[in-house]
N, C-alpha and C positions, 0 to 999 in steps of 0.2 A: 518816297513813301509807299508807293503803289510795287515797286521790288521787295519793300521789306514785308509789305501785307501777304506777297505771294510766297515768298520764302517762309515766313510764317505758317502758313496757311500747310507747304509741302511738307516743312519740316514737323509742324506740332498736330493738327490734325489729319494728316492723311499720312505720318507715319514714314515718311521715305527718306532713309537717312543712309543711303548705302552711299551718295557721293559727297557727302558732307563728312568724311572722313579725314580726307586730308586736313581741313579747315577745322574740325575739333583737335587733329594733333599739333597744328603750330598756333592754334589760340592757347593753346593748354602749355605748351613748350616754349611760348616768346621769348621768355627770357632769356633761354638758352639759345634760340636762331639768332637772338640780339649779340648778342658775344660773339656763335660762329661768326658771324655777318664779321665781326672786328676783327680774329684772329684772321679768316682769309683775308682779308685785306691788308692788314699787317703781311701776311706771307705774300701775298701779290707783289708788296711794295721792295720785300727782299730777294727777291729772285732775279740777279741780271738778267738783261735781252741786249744786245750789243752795248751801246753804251745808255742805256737806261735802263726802266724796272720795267717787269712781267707786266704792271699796272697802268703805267705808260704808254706800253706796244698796243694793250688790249683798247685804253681809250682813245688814241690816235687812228686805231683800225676802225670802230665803232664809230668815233664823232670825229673824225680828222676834217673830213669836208665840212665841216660848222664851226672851225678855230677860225677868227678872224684873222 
């Protein structure tokens, strides 16, 4: 509560809205980051890496020591 009073506080009355940029383009654009999000994934999932997918390699590198 005490973040959103401050964020409040920066954004509506004191006016300072130069780094809130990024976060008005993909509140405004969700639905469209919602889709990319799927087609890259889709493409991740078609791309061999020896014998599995692009999406495979990248989760094994990233979480491989947390597979049981």
């Amino acid at each position: 509560m005490l973040c959103y009073a401050l964020c409040s506080y920066i954004l509506d009355i004191r006016k300072v809205r130069l780094w809130s940029a990024p976060f008005l383009v993909f509140g405004a654009n969700a639905i469209l980051f919602f889709m990319f999000a799927g087609i890259v994934a889709r493409i991740l999932i078609m791309i061999p890496v020896a014998d599995t997918s692009l999406k495979s390699a990248i989760n094994a590198g990233f979480f491989g020591k947390y597979n049981v």
